[in-house]
PDB file of the backbone (N, CA, C, O) and the ligand in Angstrom, with CONECT records:
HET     ZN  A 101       1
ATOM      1  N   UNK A   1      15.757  -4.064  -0.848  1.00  0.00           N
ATOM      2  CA  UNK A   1      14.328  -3.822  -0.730  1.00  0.00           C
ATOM      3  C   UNK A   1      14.065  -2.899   0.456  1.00  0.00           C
ATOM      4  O   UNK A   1      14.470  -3.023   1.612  1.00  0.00           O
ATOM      5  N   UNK A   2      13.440  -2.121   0.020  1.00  0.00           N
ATOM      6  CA  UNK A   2      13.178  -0.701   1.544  1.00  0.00           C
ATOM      7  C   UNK A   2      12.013  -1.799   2.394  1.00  0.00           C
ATOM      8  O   UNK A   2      11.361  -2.773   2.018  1.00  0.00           O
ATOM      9  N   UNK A   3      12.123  -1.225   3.431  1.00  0.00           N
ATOM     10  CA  UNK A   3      11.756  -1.600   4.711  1.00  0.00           C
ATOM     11  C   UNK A   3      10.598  -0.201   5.437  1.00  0.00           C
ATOM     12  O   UNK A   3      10.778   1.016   5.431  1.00  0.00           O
ATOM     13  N   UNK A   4       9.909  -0.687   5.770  1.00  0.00           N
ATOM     14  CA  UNK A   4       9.051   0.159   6.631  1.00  0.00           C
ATOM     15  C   UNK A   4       8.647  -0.001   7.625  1.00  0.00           C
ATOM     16  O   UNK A   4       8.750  -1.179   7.967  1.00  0.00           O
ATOM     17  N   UNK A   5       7.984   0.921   8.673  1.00  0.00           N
ATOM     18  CA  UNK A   5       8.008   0.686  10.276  1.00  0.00           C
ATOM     19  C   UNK A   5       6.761   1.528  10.443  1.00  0.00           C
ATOM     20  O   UNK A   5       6.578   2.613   9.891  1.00  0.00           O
ATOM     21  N   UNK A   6       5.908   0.903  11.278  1.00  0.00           N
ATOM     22  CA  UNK A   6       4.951   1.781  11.867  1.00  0.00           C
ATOM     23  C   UNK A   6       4.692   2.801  12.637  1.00  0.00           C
ATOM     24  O   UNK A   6       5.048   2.877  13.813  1.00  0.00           O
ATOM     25  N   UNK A   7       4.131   3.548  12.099  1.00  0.00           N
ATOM     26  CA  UNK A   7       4.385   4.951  13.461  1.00  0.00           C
ATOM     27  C   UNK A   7       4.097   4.921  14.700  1.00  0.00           C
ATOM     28  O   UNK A   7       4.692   5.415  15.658  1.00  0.00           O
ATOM     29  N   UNK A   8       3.169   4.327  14.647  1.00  0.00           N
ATOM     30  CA  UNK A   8       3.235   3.666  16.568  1.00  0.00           C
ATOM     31  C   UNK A   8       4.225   3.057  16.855  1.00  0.00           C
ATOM     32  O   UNK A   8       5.067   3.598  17.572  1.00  0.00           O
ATOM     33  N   UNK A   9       4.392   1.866  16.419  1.00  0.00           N
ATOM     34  CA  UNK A   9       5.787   1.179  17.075  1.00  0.00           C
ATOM     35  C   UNK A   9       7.313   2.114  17.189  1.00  0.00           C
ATOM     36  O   UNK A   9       8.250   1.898  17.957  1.00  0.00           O
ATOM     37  N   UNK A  10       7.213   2.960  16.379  1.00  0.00           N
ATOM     38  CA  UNK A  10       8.197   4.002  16.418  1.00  0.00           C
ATOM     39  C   UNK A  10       8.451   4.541  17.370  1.00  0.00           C
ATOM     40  O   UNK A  10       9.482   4.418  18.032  1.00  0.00           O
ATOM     41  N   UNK A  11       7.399   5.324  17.607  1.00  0.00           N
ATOM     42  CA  UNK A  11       7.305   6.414  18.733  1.00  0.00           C
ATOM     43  C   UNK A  11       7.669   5.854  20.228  1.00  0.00           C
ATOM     44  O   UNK A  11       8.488   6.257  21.054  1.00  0.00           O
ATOM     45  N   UNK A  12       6.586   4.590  20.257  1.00  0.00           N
ATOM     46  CA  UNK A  12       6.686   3.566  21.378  1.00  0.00           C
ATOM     47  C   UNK A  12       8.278   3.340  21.987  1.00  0.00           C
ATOM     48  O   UNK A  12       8.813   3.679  23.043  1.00  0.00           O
ATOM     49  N   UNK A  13       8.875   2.406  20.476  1.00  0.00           N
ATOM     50  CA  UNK A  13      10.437   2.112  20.927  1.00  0.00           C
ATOM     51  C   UNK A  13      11.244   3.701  21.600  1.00  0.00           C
ATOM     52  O   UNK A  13      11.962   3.886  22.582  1.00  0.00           O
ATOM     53  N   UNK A  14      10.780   4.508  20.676  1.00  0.00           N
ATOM     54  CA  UNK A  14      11.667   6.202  21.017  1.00  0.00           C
ATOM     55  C   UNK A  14      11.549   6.194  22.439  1.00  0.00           C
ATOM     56  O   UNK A  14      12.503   6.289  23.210  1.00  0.00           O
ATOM     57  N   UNK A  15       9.743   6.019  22.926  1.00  0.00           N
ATOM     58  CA  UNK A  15       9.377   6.589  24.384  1.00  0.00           C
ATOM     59  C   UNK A  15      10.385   5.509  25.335  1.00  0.00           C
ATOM     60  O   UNK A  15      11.176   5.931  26.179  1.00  0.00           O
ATOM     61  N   UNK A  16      10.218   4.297  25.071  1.00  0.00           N
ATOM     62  CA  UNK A  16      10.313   3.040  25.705  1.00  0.00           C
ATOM     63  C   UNK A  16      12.168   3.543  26.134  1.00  0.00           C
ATOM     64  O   UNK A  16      12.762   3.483  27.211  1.00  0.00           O
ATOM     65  N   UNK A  17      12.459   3.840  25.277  1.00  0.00           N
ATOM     66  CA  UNK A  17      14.095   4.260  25.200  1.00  0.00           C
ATOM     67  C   UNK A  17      14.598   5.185  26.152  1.00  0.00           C
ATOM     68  O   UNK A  17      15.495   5.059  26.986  1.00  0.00           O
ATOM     69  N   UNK A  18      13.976   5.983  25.920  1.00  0.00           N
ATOM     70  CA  UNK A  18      14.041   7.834  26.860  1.00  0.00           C
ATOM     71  C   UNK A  18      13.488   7.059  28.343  1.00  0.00           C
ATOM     72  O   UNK A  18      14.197   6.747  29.300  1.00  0.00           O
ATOM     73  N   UNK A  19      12.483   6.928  28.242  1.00  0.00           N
ATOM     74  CA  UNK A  19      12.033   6.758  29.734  1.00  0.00           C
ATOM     75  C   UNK A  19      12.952   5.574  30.516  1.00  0.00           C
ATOM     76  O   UNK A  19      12.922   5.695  31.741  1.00  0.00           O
ATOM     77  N   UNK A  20      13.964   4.170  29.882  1.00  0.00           N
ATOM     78  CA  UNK A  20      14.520   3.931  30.168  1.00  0.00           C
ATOM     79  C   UNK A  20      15.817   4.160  30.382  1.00  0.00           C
ATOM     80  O   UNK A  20      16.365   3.371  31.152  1.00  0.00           O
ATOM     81  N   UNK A  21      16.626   5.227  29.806  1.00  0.00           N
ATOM     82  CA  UNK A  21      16.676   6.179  30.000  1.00  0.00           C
ATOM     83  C   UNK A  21      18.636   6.036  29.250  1.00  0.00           C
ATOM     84  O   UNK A  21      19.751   6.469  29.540  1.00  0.00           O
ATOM     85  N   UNK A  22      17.665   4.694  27.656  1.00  0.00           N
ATOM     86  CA  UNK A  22      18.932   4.708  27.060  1.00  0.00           C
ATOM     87  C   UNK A  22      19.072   5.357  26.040  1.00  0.00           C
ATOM     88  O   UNK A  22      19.687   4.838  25.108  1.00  0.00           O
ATOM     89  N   UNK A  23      18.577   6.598  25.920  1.00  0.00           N
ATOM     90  CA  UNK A  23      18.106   7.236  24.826  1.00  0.00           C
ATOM     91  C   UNK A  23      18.185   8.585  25.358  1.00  0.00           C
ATOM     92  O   UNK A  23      17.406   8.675  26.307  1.00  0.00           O
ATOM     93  N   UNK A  24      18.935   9.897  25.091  1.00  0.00           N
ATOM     94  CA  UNK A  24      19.115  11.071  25.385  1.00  0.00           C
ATOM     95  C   UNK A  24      19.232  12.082  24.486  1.00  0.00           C
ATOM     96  O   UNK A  24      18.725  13.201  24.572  1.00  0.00           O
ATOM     97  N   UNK A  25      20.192  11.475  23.277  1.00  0.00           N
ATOM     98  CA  UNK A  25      20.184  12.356  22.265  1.00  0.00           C
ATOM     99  C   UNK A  25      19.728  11.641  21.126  1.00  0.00           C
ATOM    100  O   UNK A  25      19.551  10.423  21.102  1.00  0.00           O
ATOM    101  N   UNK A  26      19.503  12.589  19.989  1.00  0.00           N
ATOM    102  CA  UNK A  26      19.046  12.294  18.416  1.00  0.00           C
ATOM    103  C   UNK A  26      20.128  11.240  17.964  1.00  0.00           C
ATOM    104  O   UNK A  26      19.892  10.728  16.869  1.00  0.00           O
ATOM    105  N   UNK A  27      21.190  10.853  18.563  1.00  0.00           N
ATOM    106  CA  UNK A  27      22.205   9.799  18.069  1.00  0.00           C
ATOM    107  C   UNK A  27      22.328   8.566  18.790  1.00  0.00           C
ATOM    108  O   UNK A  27      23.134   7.673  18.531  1.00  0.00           O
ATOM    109  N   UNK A  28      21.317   8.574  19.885  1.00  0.00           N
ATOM    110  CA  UNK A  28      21.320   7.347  20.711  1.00  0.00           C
ATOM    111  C   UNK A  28      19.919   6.976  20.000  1.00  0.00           C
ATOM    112  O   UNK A  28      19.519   5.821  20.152  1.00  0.00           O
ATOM    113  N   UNK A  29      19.223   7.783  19.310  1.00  0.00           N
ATOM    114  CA  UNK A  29      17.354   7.374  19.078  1.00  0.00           C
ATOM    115  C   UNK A  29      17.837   6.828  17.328  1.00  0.00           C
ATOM    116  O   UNK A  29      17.201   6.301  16.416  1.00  0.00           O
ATOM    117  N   UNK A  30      18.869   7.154  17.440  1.00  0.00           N
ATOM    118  CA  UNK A  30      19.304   6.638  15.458  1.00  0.00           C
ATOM    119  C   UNK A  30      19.526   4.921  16.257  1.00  0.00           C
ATOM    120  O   UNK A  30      18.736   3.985  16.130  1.00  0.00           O
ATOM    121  N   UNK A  31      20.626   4.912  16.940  1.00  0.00           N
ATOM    122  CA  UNK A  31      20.644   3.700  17.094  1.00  0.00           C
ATOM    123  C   UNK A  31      20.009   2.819  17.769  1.00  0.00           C
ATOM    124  O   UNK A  31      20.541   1.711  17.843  1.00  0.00           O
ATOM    125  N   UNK A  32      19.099   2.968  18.246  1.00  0.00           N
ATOM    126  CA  UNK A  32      17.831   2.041  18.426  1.00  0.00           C
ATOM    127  C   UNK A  32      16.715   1.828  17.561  1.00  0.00           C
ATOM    128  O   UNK A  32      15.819   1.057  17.903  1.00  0.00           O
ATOM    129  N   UNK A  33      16.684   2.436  16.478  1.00  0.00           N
ATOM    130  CA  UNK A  33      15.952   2.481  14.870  1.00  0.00           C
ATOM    131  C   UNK A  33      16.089   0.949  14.490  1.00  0.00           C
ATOM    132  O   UNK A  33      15.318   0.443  13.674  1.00  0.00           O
ATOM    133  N   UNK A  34      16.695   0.515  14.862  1.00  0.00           N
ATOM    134  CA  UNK A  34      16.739  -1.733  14.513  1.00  0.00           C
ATOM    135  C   UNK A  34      16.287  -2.313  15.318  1.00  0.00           C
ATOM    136  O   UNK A  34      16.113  -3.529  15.243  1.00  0.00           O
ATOM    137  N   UNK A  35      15.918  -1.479  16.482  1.00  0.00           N
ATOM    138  CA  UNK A  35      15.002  -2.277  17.676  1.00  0.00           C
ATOM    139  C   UNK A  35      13.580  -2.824  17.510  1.00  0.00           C
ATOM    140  O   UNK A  35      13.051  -3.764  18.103  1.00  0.00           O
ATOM    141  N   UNK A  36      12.770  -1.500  15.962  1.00  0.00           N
ATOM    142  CA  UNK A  36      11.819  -1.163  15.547  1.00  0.00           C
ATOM    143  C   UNK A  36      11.258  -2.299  14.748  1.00  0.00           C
ATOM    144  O   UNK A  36      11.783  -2.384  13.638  1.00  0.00           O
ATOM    145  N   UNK A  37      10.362  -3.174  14.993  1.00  0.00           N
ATOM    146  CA  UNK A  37       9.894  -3.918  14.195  1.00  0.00           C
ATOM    147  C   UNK A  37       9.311  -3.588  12.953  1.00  0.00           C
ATOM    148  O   UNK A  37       8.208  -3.046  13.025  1.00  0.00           O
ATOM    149  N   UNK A  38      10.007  -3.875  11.312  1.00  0.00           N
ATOM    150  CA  UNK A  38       9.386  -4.247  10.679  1.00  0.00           C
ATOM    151  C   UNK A  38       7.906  -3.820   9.963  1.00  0.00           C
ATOM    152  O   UNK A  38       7.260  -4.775  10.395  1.00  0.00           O
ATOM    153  N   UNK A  39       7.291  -3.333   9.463  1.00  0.00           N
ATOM    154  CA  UNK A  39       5.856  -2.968   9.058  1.00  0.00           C
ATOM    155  C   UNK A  39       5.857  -4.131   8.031  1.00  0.00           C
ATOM    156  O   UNK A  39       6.627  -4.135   7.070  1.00  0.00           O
ATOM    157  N   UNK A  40       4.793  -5.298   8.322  1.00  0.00           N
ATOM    158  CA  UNK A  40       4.321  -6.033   6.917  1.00  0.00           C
ATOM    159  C   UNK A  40       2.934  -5.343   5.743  1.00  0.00           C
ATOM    160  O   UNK A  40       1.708  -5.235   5.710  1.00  0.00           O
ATOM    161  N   UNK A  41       4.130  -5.029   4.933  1.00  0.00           N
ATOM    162  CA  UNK A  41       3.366  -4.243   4.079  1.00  0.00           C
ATOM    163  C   UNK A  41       3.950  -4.528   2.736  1.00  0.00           C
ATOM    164  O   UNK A  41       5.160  -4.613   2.528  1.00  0.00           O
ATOM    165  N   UNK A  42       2.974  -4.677   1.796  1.00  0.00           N
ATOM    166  CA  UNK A  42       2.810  -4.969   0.193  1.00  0.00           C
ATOM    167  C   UNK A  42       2.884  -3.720  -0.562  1.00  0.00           C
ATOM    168  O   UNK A  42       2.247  -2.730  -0.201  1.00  0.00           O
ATOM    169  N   UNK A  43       3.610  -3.726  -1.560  1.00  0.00           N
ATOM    170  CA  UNK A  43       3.364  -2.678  -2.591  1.00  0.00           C
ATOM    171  C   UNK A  43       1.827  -2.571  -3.450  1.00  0.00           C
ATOM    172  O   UNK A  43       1.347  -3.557  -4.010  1.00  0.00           O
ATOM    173  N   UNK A  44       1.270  -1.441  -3.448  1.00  0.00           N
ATOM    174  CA  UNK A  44      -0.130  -1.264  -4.057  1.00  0.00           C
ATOM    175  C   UNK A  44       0.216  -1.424  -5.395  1.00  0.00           C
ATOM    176  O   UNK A  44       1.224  -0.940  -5.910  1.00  0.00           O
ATOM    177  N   UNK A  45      -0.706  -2.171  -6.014  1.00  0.00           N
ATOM    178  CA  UNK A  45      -0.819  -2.289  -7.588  1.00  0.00           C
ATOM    179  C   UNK A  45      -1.818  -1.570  -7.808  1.00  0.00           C
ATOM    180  O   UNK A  45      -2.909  -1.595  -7.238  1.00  0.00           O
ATOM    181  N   UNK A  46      -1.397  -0.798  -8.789  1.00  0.00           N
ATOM    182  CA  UNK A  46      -2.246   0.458  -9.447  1.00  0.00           C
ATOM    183  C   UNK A  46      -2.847   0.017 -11.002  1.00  0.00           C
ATOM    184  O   UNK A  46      -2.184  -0.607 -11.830  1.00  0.00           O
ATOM    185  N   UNK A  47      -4.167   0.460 -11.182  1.00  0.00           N
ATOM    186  CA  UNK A  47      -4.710  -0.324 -12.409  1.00  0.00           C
ATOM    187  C   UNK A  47      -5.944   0.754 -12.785  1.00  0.00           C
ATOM    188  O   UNK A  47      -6.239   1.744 -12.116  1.00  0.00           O
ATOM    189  N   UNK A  48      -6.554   0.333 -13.957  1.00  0.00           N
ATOM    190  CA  UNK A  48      -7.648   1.031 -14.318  1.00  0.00           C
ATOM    191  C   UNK A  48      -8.937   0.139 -15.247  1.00  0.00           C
ATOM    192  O   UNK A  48      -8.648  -0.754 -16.043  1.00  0.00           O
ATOM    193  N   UNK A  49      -9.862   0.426 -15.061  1.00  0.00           N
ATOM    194  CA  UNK A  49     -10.922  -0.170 -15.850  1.00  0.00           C
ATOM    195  C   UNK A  49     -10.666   0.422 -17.805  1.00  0.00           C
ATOM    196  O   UNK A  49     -10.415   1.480 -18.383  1.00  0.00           O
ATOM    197  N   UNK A  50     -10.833  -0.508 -18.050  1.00  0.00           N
ATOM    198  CA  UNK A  50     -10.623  -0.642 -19.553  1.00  0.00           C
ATOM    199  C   UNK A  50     -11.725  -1.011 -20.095  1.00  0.00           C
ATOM    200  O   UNK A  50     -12.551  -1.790 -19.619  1.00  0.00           O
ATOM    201  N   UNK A  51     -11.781  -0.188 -21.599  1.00  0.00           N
ATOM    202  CA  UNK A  51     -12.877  -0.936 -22.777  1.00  0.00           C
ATOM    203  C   UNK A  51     -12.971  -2.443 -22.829  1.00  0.00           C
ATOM    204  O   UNK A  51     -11.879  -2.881 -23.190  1.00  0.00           O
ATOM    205  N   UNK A  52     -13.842  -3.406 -22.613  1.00  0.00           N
ATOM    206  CA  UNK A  52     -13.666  -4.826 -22.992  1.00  0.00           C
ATOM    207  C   UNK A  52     -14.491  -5.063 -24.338  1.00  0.00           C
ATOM    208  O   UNK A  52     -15.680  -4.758 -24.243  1.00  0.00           O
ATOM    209  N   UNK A  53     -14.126  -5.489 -25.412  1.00  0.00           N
ATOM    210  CA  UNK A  53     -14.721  -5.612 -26.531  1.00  0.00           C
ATOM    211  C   UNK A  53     -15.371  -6.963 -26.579  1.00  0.00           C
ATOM    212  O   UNK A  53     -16.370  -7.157 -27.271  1.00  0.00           O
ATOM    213  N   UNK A  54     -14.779  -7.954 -25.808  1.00  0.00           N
ATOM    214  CA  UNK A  54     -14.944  -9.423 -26.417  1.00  0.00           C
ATOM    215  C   UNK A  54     -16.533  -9.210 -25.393  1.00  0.00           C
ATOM    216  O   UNK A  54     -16.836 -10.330 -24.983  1.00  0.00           O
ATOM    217  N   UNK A  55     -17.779  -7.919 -24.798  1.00  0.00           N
ATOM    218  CA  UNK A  55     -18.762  -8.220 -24.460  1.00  0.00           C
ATOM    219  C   UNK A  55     -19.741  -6.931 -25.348  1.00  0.00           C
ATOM    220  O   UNK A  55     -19.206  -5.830 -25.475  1.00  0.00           O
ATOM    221  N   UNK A  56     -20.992  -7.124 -25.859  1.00  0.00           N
ATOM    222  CA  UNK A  56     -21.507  -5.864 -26.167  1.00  0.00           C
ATOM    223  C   UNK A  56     -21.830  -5.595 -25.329  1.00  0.00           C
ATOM    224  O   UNK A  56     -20.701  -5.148 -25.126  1.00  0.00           O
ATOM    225  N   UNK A  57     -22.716  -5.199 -23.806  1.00  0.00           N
ATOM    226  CA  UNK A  57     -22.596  -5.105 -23.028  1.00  0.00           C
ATOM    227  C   UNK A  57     -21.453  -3.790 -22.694  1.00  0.00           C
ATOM    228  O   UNK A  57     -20.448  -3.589 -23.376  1.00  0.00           O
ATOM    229  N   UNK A  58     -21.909  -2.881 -21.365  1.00  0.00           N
ATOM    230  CA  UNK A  58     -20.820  -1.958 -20.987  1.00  0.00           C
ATOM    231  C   UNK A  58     -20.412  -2.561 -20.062  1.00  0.00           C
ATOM    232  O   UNK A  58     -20.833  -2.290 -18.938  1.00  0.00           O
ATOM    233  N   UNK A  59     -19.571  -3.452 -20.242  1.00  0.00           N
ATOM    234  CA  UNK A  59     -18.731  -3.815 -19.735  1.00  0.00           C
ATOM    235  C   UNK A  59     -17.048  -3.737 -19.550  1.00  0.00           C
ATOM    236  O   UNK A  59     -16.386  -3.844 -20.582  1.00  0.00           O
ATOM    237  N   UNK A  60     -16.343  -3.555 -18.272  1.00  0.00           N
ATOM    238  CA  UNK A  60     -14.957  -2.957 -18.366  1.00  0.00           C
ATOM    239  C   UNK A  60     -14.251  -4.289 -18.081  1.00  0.00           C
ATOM    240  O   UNK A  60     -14.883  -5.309 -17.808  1.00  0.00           O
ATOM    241  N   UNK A  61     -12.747  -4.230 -18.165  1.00  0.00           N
ATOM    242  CA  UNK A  61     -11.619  -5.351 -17.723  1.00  0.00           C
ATOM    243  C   UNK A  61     -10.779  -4.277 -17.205  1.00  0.00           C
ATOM    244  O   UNK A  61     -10.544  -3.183 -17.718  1.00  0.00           O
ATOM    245  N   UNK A  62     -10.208  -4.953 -15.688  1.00  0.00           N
ATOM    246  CA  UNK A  62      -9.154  -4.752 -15.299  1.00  0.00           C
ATOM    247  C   UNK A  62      -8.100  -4.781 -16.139  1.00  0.00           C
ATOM    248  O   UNK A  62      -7.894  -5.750 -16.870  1.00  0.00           O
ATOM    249  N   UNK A  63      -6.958  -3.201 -16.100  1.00  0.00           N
ATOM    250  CA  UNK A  63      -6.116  -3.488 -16.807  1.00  0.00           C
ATOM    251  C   UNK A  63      -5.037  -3.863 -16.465  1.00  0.00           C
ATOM    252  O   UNK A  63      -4.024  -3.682 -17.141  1.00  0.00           O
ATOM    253  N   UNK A  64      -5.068  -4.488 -15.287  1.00  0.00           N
ATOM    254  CA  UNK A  64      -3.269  -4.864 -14.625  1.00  0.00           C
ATOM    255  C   UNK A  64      -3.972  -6.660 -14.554  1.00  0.00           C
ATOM    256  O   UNK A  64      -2.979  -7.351 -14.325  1.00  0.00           O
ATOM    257  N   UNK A  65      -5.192  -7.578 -14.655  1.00  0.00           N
ATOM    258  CA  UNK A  65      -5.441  -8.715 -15.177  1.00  0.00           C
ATOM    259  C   UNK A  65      -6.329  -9.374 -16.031  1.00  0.00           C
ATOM    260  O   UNK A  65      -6.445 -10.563 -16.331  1.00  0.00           O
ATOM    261  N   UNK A  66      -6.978  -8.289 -16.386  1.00  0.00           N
ATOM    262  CA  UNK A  66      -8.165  -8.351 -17.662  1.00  0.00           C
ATOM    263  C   UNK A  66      -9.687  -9.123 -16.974  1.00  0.00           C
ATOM    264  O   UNK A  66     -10.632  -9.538 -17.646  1.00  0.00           O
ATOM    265  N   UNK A  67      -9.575  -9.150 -15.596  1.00  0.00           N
ATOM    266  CA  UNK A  67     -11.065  -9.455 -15.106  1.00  0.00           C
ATOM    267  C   UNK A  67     -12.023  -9.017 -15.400  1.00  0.00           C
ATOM    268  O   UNK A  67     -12.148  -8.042 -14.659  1.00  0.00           O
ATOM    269  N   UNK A  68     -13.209  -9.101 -16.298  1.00  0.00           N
ATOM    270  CA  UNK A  68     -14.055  -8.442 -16.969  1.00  0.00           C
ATOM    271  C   UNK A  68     -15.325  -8.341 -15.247  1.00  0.00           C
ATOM    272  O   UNK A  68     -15.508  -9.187 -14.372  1.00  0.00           O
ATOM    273  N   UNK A  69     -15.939  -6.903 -15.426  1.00  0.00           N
ATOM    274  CA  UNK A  69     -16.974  -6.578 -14.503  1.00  0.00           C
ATOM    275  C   UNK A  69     -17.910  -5.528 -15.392  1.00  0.00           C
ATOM    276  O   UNK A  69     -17.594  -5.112 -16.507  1.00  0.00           O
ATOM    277  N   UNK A  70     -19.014  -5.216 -14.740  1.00  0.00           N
ATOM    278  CA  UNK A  70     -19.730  -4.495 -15.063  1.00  0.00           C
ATOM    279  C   UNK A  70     -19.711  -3.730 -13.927  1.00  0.00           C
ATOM    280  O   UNK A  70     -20.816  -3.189 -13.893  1.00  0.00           O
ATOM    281  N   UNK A  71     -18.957  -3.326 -12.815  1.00  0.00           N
ATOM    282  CA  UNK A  71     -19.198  -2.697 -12.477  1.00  0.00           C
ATOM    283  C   UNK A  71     -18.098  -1.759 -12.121  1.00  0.00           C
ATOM    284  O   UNK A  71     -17.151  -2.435 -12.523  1.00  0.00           O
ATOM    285  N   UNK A  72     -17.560  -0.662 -11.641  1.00  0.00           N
ATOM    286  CA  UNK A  72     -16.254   0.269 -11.777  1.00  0.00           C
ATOM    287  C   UNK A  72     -15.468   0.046  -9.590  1.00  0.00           C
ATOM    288  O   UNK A  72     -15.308   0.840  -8.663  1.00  0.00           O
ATOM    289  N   UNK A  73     -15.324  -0.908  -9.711  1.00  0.00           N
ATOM    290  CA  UNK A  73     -15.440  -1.163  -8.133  1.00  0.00           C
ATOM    291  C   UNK A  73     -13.901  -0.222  -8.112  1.00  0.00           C
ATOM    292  O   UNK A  73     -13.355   0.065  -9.177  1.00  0.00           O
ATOM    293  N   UNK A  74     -13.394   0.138  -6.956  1.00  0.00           N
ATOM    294  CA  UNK A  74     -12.317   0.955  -6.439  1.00  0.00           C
ATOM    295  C   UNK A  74     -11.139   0.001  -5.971  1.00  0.00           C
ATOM    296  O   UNK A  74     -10.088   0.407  -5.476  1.00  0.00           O
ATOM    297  N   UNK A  75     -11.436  -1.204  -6.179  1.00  0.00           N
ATOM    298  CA  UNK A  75     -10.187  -2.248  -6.206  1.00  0.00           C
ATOM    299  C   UNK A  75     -10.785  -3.125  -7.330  1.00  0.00           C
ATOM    300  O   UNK A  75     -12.014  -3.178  -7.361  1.00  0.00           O
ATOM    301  N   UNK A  76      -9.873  -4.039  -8.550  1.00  0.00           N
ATOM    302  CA  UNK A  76     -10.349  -5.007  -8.817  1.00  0.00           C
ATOM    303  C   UNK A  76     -10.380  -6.350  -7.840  1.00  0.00           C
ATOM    304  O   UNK A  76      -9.388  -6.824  -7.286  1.00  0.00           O
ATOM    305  N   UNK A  77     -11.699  -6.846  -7.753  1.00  0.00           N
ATOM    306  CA  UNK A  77     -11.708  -8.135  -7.061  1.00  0.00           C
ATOM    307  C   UNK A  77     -11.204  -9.589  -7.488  1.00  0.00           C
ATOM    308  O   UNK A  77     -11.476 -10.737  -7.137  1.00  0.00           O
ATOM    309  N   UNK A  78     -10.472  -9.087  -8.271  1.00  0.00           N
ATOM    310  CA  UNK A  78     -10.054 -10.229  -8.796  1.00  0.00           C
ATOM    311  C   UNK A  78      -8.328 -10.141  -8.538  1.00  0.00           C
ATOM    312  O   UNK A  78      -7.737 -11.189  -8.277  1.00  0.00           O
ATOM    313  N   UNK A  79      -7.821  -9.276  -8.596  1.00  0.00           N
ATOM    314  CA  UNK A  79      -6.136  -9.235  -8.663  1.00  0.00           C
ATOM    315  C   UNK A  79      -5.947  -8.248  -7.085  1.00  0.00           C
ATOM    316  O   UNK A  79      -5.248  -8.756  -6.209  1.00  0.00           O
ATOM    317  N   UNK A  80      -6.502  -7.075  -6.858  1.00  0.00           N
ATOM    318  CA  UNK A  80      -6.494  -6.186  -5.539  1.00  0.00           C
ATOM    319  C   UNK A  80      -6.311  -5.034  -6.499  1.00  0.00           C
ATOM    320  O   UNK A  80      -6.786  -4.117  -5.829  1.00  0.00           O
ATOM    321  N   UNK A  81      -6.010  -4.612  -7.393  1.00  0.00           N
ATOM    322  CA  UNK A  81      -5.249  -3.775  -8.272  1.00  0.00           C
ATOM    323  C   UNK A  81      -6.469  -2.296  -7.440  1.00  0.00           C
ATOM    324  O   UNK A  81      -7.641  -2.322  -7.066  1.00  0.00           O
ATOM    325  N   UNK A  82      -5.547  -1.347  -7.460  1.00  0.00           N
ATOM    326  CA  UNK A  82      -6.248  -0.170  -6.476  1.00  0.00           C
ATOM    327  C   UNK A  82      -6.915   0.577  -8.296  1.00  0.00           C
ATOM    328  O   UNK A  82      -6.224   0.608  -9.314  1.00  0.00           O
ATOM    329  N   UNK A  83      -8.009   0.950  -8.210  1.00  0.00           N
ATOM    330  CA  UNK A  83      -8.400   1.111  -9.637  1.00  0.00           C
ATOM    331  C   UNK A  83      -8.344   2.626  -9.665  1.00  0.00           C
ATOM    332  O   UNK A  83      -9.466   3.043  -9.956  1.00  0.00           O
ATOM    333  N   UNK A  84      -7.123   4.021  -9.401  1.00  0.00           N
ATOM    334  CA  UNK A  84      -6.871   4.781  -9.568  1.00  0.00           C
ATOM    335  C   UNK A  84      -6.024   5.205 -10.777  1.00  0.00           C
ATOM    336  O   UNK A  84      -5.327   6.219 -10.795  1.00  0.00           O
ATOM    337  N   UNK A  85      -6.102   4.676 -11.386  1.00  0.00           N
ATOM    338  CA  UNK A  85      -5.485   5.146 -12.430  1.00  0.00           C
ATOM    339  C   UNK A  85      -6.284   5.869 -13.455  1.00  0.00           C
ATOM    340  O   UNK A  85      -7.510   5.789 -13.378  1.00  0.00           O
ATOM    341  N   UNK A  86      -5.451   6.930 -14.902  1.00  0.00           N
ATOM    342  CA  UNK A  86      -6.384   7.753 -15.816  1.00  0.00           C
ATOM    343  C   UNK A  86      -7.565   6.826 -16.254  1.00  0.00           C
ATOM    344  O   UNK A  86      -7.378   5.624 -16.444  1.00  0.00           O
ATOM    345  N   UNK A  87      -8.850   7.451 -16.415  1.00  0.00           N
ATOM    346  CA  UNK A  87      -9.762   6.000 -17.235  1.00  0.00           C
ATOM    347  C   UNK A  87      -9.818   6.626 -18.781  1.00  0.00           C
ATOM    348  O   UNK A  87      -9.676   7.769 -19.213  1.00  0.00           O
ATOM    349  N   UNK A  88     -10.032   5.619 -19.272  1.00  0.00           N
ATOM    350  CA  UNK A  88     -10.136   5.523 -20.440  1.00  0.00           C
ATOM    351  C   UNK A  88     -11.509   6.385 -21.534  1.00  0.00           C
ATOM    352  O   UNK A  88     -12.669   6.352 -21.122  1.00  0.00           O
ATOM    353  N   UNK A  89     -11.289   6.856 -22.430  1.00  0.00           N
ATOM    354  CA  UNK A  89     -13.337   8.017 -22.861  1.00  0.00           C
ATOM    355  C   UNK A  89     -14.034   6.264 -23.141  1.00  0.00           C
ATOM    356  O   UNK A  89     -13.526   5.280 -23.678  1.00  0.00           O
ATOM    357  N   UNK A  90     -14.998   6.420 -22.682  1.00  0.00           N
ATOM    358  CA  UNK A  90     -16.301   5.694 -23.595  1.00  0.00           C
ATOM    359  C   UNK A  90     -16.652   4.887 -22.264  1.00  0.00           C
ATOM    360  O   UNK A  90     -17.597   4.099 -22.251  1.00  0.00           O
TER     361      UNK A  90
HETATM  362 ZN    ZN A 101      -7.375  -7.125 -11.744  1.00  0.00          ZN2+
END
């Protein structure tokens, strides 16, 4: 599973390194790269508003959990699903 690191904390450990002055070259700053805490971060679920039939009503469903809304929000509130995906005609 890939791993990610924040760009602040990055830079920080780099500076923190050099100025202590265990860090000189591009091969001493590789190996302090595990010093770097971690980024807690989730993969984005990507989704799109869909036709819902079971309302007459214009009404859409999330298509990554079928949460029915009437309205086209930019996340579904129901799953997080980021609602960028192609939309659908009608
Ligand atoms: Zn959803």
């Amino acid at each position: 599973m890939a791993e990610y690191i924040e760009r602040e904390a990055a830079i920080r450990t780099a500076v923190e390194a050099v100025d202590a002055g265990l860090a000189t070259t591009s091969g001493d700053l590789a190996e302090i790269r595990d010093d770097i805490p971690a980024a807690d971060v989730a993969p984005v679920q990507h989704g799109r508003w869909l036709k819902n039939e079971r309302f007459k009503q214009k009404c859409r469903k999330c298509s990554e959990c079928g949460f029915p809304s009437y309205f086209e929000f930019n996340h579904c509130p129901n799953c997080g699903a980021k609602m960028d995906g192609r939309k659908e005609d009608g």
